[in-house]
C-alpha positions in Angstrom: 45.3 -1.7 -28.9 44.3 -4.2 -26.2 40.4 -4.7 -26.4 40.3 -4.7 -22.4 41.4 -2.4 -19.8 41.5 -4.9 -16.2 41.6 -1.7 -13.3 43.3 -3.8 -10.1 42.4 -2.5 -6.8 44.0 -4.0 -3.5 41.0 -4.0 -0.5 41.7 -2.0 2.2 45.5 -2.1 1.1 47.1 -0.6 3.7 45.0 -1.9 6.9 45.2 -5.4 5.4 49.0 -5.2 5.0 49.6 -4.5 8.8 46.6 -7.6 9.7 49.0 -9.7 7.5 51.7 -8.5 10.6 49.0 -8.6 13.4 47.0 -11.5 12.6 45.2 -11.4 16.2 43.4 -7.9 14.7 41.8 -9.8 11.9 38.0 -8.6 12.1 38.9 -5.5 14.9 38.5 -2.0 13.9 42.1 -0.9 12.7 43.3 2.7 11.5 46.5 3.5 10.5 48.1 7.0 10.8 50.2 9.6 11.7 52.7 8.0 14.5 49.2 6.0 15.1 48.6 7.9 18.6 45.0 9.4 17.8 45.5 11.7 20.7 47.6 13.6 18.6 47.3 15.8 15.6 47.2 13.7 12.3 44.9 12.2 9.8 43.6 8.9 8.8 45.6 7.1 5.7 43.3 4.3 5.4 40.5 2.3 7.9 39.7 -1.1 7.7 36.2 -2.0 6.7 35.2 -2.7 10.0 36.5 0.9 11.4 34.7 2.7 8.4 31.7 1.3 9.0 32.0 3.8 12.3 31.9 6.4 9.9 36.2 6.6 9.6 37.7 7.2 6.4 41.0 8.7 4.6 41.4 12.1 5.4 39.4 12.3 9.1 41.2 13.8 12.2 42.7 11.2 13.9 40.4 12.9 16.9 37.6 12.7 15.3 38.4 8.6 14.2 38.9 7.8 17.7 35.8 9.5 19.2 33.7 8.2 16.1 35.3 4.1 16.8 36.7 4.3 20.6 37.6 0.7 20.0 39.9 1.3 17.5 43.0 0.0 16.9 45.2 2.8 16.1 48.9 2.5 14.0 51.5 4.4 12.8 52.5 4.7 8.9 55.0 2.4 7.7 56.0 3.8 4.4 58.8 1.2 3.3 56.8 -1.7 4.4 54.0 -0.7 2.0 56.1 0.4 -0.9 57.9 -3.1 -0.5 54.4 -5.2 -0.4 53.4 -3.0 -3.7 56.4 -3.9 -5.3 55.2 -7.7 -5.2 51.9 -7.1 -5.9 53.4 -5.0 -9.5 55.7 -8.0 -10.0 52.7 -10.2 -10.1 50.6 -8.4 -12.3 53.9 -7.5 -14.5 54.0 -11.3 -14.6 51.5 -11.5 -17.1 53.8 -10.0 -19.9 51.0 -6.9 -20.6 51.6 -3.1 -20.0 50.9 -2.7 -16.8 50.2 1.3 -15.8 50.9 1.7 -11.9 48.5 4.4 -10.4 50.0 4.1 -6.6 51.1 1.4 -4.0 47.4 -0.3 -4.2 46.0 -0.4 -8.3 47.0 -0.5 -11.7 45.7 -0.6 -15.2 46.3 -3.5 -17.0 45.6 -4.0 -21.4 44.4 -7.3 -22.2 43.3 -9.4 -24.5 41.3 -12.4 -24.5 38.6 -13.3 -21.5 39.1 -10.4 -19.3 37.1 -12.3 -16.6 39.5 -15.2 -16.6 42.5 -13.5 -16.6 40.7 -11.1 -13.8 40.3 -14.4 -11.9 43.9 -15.4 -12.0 45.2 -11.8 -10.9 43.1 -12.5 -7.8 45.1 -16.0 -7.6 48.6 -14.5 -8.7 48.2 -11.8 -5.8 46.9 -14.0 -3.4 49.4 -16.5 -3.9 52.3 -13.6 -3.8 51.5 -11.6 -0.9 48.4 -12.9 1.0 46.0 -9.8 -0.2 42.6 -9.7 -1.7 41.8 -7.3 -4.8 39.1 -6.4 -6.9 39.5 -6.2 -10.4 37.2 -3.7 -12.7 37.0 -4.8 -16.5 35.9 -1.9 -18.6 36.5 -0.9 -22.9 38.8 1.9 -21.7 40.2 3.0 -18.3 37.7 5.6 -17.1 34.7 2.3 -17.1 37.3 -0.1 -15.6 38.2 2.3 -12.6 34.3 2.7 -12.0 34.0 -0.9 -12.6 36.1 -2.1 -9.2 33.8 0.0 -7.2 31.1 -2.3 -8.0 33.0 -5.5 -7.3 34.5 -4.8 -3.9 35.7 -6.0 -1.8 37.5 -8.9 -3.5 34.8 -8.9 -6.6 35.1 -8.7 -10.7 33.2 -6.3 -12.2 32.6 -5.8 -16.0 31.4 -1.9 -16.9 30.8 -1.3 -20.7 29.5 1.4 -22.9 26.3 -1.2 -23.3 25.6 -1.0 -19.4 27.1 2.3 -19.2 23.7 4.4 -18.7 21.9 1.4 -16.7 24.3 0.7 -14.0 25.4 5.1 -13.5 22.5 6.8 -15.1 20.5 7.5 -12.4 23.8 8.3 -10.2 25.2 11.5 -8.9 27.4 13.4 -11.0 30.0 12.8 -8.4 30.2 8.9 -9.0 32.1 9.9 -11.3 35.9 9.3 -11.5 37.4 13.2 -11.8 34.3 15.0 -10.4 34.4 16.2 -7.0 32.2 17.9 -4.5 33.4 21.4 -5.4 31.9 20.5 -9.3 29.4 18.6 -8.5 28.0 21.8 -7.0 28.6 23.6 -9.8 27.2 21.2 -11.9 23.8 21.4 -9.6 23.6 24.7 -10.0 23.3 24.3 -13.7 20.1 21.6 -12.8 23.0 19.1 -13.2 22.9 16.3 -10.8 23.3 12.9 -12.2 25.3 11.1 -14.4 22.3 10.8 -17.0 21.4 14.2 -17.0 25.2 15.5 -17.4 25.5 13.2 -20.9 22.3 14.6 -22.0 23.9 18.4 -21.7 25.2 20.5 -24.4 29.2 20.7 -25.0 28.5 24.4 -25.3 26.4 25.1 -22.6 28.8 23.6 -20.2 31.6 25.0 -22.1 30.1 28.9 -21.2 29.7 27.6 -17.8 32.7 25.9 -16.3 35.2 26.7 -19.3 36.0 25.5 -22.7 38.3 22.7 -21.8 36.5 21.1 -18.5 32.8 21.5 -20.3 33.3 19.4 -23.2 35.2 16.8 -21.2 32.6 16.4 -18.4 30.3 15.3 -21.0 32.1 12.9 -22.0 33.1 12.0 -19.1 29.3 11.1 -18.3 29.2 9.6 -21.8 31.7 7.2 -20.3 34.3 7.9 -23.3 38.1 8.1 -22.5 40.8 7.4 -25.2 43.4 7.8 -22.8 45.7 4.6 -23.3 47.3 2.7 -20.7 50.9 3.3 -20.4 53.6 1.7 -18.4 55.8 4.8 -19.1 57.2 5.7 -15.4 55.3 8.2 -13.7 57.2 11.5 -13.8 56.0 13.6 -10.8 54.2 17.5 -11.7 55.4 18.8 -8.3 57.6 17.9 -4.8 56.1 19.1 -1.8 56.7 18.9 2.3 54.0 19.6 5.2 53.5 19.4 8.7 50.8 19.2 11.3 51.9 20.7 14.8 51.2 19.7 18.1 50.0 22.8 19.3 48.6 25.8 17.4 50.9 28.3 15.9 49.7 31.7 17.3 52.8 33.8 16.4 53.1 34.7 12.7 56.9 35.4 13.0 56.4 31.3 14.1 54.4 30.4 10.9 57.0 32.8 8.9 60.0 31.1 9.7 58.8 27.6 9.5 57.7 28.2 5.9 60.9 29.4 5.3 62.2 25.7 6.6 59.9 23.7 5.1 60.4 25.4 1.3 64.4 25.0 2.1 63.2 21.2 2.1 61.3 21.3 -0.9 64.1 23.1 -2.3 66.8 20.5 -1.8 64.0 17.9 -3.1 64.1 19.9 -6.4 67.7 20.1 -6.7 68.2 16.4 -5.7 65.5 16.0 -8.4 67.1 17.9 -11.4 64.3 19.5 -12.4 63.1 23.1 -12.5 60.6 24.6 -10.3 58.2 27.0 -12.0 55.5 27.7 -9.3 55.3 27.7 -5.5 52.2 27.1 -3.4 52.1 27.4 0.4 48.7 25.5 1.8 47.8 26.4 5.5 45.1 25.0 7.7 44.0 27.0 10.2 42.1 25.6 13.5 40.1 24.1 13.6 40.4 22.7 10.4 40.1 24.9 7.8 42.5 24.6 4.7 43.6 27.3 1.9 46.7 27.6 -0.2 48.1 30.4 -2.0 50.6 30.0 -5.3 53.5 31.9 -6.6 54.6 31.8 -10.1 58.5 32.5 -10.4 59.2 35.0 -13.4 62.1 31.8 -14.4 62.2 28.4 -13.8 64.6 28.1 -10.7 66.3 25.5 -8.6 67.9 27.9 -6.2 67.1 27.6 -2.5 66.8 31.3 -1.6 64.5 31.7 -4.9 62.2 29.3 -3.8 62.3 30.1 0.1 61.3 33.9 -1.3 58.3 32.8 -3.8 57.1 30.6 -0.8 57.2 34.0 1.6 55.6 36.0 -1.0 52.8 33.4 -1.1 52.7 33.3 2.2 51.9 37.4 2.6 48.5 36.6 0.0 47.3 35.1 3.0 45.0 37.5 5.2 43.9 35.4 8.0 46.0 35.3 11.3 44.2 32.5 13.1 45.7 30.5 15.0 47.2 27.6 12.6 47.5 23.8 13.3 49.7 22.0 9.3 51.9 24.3 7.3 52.6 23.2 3.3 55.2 24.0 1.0 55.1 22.7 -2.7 57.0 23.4 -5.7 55.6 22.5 -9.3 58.2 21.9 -11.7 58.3 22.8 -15.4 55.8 20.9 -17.9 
């Protein structure tokens, strides 16, 4: 095994990539989403650092982004642009001749040997030089410490993370700094007297295991204890589940309305699992009612299916565990396939 793990993180990947195209934004406000008309339904894929300091982030109405930064620059998403700049920045870390594991369009794990902060230097350079764009590189002994790691070294830093600094640079941190620990466990954990990273190594497997489940306990500890043996793999990604969604315009009221567009979006899906030649075990329909509240409901298919009208009727049937008939604003359909 490689006795470094190099995390690569682009800086604001997807804003900077349509500066590159716009240079007379460089230092404005800029928020890309949706068909980038914020007076329309959508959310925010990604804010520059100027427009989050407003408060905008991934995830926020694309309302709410424009009434938080009026000055905003707002942009649609341009999906084969980005997928083609992420292409060149893989080819330059691939250049290296280590395993490089790709985690989206904007990082990657990379196993090294050697000085990790000089070959976390010339990254920096290689990507610079190839396509114009900053990154931050996190050098860590195994993945989980190298994903913290870039956190502390944006934006366009190195950052080394080990077991020895583990404790002094996240001790004292929420739970929630934690890469895999959201707000929803985070909570839980706080109900247990849990709330920082410190206190959660401290805790005993088997208390945790009693309180949050055999599997997740244990490995929350560890978690904390910064420990992961997962190794990094440039195996292709192979995706769990295909999935389709859409926000509309103007409230669905009717349910015969929600109904029938379910039924569309899972014959989507559908075709997207044939065309993928896999199996679909589960269905899960997500709806988000007005104003913005979100809940899904799954369906697990007695067999494996690719069969449109099998997977149009599990998505139905998920769709009739729902109780609320608010008025609903983004429909989902996903299908998980066979593990």
């Amino acid at each position: 095994m490689a006795r470094w793990v190099l995390h690569v993180d682009l800086d604001q990947f997807i804003a900077a990539v349509e500066v590159l195209r716009r240079p007379e934004l460089r230092g404005r406000p800029v928020v890309v989403g949706g068909d980038g008309d914020p007076a329309k339904r959508g959310v925010v894929s990604t804010a520059s650092y100027e427009a989050r300091a407003y408060g905008v982030h991934s995830g926020l109405p694309l309302r709410t982004a424009a009434r938080r930064c009026p000055d905003a620059v707002f942009l649609p998403v341009d999906r084969e642009h980005y997928e083609a700049v992420s292409d060149q920045v893989m080819a330059a870390l691939r250049s290296f001749g280590v395993v490089v594991e790709v985690l989206g369009w904007d990082e990657a794990f990379l196993a090294v040997d050697g000085d990790p902060e000089a070959m976390a230097r010339e990254i920096r350079d290689r990507v610079r030089a190839a396509t114009r764009l900053e990154c931050s590189v996190g050098i860590g002994e195994n993945k989980l410490q190298a994903k913290l790691a870039t956190g502390f070294g944006k934006p366009a830093g190195i950052f080394r993370l080990t077991g020895e600094t583990w404790f002094e640079v996240l001790g004292d941190r929420p739970a929630d700094a934690l890469w895999g620990i959201g707000t929803k466990t985070a909570k839980r954990l706080g109900d247990l007297g849990i709330s920082t990273v410190g206190e959660l190594a401290a805790a005993e497997p088997v208390v945790l295991a009693e309180a949050v489940g055999p599997t997740i306990g244990p490995w929350l500890v560890r978690l904390a204890q910064g420990r992961d043996d997962s190794p990094v793999s440039d195996a292709p990604h192979v995706p769990r589940s295909c999935g389709r969604e859409t926000t509309y315009q103007h409230d669905l009221d009717d349910w015969r309305d929600v109904r029938r567009e379910v039924a569309q979006l899972a014959r989507r899906v559908a075709q997207d699992v044939a065309d993928d030649g896999r199996n679909a075990a589960r269905v899960i329909v997500k709806v988000r009612f007005a104003p913005f509240i979100t809940q899904t409901h799954g369906r697990t298919l007695d067999t494996p299916v690719t069969e449109a009208h099998r997977i149009e009727e599990a998505a139905l049937a998920a769709l009739d565990m729902f109780t609320r008939r608010r008025p609903v604003r983004l429909l989902g359909v996903r299908a998980e396939f066979v593990r």
